[in-house]
C-alpha positions as CSV (number, residue, x, y, z in Angstrom):
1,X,-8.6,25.6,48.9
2,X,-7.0,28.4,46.4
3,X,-8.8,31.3,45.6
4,X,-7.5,32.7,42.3
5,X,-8.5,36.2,41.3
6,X,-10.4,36.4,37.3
7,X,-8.9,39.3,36.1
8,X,-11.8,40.5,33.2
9,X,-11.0,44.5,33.2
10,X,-11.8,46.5,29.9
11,X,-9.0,47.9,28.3
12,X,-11.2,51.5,27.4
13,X,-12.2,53.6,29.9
14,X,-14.4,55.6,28.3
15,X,-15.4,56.2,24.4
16,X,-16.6,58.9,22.6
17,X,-18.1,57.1,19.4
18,X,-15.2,56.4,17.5
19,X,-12.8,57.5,19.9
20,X,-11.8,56.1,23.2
21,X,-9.6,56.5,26.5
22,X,-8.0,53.1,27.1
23,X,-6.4,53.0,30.8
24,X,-2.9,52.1,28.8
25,X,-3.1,55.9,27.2
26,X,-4.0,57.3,30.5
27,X,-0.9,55.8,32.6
28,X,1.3,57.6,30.0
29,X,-0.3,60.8,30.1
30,X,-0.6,60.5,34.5
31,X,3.5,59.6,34.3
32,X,4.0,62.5,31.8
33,X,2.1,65.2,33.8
34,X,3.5,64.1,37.4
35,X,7.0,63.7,35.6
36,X,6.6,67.2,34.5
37,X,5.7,68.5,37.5
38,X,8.6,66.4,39.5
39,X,11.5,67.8,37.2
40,X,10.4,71.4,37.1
41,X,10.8,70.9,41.0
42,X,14.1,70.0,40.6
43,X,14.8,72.8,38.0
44,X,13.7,75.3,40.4
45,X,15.7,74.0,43.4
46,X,19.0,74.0,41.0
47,X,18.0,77.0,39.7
48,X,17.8,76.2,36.2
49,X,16.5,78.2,33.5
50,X,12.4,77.7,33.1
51,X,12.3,77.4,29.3
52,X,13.9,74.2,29.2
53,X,11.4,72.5,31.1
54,X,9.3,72.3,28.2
55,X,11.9,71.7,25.4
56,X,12.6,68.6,27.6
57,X,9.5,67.2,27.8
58,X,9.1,67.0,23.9
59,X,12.0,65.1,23.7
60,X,11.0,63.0,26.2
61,X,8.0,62.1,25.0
62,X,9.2,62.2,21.0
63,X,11.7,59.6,22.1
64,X,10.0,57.5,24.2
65,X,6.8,57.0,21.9
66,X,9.2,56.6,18.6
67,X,11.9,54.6,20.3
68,X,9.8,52.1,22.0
69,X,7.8,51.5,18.7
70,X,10.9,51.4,16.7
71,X,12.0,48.8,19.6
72,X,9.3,46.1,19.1
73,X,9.9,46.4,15.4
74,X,13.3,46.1,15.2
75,X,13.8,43.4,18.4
76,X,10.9,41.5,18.5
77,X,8.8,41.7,15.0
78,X,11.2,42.5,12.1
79,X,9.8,39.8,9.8
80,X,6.9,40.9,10.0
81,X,6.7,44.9,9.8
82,X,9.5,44.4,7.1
83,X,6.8,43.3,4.9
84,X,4.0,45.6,5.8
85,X,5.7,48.6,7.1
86,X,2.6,50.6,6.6
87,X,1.6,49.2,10.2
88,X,4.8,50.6,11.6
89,X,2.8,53.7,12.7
90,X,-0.2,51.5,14.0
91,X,0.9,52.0,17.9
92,X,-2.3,52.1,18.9
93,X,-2.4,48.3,17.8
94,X,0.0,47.6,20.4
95,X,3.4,47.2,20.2
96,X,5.9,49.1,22.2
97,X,9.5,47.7,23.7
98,X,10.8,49.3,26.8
99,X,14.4,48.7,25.6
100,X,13.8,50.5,22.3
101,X,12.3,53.7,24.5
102,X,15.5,53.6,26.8
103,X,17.5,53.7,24.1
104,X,15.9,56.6,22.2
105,X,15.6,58.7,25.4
106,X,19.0,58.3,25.7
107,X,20.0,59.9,22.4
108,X,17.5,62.4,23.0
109,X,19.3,63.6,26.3
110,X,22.5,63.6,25.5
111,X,21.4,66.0,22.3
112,X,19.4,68.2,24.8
113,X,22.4,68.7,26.6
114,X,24.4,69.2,23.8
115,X,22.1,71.8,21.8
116,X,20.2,73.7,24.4
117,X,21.3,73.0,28.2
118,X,25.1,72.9,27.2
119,X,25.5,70.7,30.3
120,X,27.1,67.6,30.7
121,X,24.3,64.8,30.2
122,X,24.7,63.6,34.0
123,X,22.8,66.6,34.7
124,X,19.8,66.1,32.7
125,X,20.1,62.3,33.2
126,X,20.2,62.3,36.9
127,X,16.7,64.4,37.1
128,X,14.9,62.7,34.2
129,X,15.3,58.9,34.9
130,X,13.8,59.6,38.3
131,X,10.0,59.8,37.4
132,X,11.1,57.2,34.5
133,X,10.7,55.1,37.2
134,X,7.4,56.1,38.0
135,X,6.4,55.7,34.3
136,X,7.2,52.6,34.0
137,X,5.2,51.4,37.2
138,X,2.2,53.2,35.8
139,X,2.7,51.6,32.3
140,X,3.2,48.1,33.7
141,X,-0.2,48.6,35.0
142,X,-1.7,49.6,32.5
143,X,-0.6,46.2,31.0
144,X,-2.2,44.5,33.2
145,X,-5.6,46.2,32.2
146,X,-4.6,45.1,28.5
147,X,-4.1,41.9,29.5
148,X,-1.0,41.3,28.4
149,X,2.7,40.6,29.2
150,X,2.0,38.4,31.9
151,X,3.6,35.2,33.3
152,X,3.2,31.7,32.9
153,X,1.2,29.1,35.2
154,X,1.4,29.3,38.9
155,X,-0.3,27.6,42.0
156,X,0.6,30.8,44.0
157,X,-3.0,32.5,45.8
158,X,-2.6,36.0,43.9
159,X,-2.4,34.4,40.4
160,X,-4.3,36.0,37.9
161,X,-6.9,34.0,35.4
162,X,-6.9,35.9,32.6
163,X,-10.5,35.9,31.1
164,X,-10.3,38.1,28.4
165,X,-7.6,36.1,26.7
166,X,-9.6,32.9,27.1
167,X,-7.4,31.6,29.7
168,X,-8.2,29.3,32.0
169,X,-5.3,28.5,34.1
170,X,-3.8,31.1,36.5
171,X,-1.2,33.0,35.2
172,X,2.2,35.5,37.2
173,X,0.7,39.1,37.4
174,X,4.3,39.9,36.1
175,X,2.5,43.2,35.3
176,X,2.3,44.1,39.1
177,X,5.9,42.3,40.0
178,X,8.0,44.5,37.9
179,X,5.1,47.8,38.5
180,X,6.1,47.3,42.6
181,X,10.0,47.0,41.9
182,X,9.5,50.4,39.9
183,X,7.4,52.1,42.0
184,X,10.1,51.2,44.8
185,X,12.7,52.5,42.7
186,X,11.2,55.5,42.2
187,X,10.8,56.2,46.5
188,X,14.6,55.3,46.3
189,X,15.6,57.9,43.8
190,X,13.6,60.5,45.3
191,X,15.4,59.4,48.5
192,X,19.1,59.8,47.1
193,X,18.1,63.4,45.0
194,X,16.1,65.3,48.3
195,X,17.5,64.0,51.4
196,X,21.0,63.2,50.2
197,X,21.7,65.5,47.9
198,X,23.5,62.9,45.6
199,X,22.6,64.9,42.4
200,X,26.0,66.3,43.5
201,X,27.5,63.4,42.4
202,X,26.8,62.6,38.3
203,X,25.9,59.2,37.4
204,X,25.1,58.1,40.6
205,X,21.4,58.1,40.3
206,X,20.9,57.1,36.8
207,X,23.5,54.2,37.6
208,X,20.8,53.6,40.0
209,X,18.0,53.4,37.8
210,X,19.5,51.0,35.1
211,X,19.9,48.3,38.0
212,X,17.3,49.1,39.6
213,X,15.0,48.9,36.2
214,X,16.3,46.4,34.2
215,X,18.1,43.8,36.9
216,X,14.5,42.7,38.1
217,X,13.6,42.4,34.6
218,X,15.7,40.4,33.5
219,X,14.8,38.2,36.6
220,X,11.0,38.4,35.9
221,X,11.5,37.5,32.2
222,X,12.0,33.5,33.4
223,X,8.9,33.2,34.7
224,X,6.6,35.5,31.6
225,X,5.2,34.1,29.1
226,X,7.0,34.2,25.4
227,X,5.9,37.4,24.1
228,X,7.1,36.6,20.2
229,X,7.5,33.1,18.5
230,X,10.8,33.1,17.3
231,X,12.1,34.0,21.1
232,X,11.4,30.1,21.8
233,X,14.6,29.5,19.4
234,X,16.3,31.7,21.3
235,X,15.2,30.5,24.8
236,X,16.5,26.8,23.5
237,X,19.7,28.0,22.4
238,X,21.0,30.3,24.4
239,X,18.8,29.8,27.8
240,X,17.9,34.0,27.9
241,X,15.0,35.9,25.6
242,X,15.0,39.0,23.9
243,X,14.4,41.1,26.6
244,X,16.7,39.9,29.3
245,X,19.7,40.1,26.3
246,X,19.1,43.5,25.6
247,X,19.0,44.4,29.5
248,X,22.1,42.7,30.3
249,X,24.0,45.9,28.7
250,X,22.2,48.1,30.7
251,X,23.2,46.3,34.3
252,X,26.5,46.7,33.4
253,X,26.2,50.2,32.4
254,X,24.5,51.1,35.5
255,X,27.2,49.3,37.3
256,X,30.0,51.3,35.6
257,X,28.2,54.5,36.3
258,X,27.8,53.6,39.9
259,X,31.3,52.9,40.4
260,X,32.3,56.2,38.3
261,X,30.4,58.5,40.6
262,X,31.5,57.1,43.7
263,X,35.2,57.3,43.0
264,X,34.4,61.2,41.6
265,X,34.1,64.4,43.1
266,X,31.0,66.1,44.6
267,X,30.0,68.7,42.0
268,X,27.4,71.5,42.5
269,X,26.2,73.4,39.0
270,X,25.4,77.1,38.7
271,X,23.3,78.9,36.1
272,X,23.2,82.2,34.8
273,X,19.4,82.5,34.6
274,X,17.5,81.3,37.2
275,X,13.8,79.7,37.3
276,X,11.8,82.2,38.8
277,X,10.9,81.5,42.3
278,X,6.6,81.6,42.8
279,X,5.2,84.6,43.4
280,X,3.8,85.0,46.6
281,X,0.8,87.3,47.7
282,X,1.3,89.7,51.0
283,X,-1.6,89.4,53.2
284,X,-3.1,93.0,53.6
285,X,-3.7,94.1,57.2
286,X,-7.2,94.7,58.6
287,X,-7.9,98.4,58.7
């Protein structure tokens, strides 16, 4: 006999009258902080200048949060937000596209490098899109305590009834599928930057990351349900949805990358102004 689990979680975590913590919000902020904390690492093991650490992170997070909203609206819900663009702003209604975040975070690093690290973007590029990873994993589950973007019907053991949404026949918990290929992802990168050292070679992890990332989404878009009406057009036509089209450029980018940095020279960067190294206190001996 199968045993399917009833997934019923509540999407706040706590509230404060009017205001509230949802568990999505709180995945963002947990990726942001250990993100933070991750790169200034890295920064202080290149030796790279402390300041930029938090010039970074407002990119980042300027990029990501406009760029993914900008991403559902453009990609998924035009006709719609093209007559009521005052709910543009309405994130907290839901509404964000991964794609539309990569894209802007893109942008945003290359005019990081160009305005205040002066570097080439491989540098910043080859730190950053390691706790990416880790992001994503944390937002995919917060997802799943929306209950949203999950699959369609399965007879599989570990498939998820989803009560909240008045379903009644178990559903793909694509929320956890693509959260443990991220999370993996991330324990690969982390692999490649501190016990190979192949931050020496640019490209390589970030060429990393955009298979790693979008390859199994693509995959684990056949078996989720349609997020958007008009993607069942698509679907009949042309056999893909909106979200595995728009990661197909971004396998063959990361392809190209790899490729690039493994026929490339090692390279080792230098800076003029180091990060600080911690202070540490000298134990006073007993008199």
């Amino acid at each position: 006999m199968l045993c399917f689990i009833e997934w019923n979680a509540d999407p706040t975590l706590i509230s404060f009258g009017p205001l509230a913590v949802r568990w999505y919000g709180l995945a963002f902020a947990i990726g942001f902080f250990i993100g933070y904390k991750i790169v200034e690492r890295m920064f202080r093991h290149e030796g790279a200048p402390e300041r930029w650490l938090g010039i970074l992170l407002a990119y980042v997070i300027v990029g990501t949060i406009v760029g993914a909203r900008l991403g559902h609206v453009f990609f998924y819900q035009w006709d719609y937000y093209s007559a009521h663009p005052g709910d543009i702003p309405k994130i907290w209604e839901g509404g964000l596209a991964s794609h539309g975040g990569t894209i802007a975070i893109i942008i945003a690093v290359f005019i990081f490098s160009w305005a205040v690290a002066k570097k080439p973007a491989s540098w910043t590029f080859d730190k950053l899109v390691i706790p990416i990873a880790l992001v994503g994993g944390l937002i995919r589950l917060g997802n799943l305590m929306n209950s949203e973007i999950y699959g369609g019907p399965t007879d599989m053991p570990w498939g998820f009834i989803f009560v909240r949404n008045n379903e009644f026949v178990p559903k793909h918990p694509t929320q956890l599928y693509e959260a443990a290929c991220y999370f993996a992802l991330f324990a690969v990168l982390m692999w490649m930057y501190w016990k190979k050292n192949l931050e020496e070679r640019p490209w390589l992890i970030t060429g990393v990351f955009f298979i790693g990332i979008f390859l199994p989404r693509f995959l684990i878009e056949y078996i989720k349900e349609v997020q958007v009406e008009k993607e069942y057009a698509m679907i009949e036509h042309y056999g893909i949805n909106m979200g595995q089209l728009l990661s197909i450029p971004f396998i063959i980018l990361g392809i190209g990358l790899v490729v690039y940095a493994l026929v490339r020279p090692r390279q080792h960067w230098t800076f003029p102004n180091k990060f600080p190294e911690p202070v540490t206190k000298k134990k006073s001996k007993a008199t």
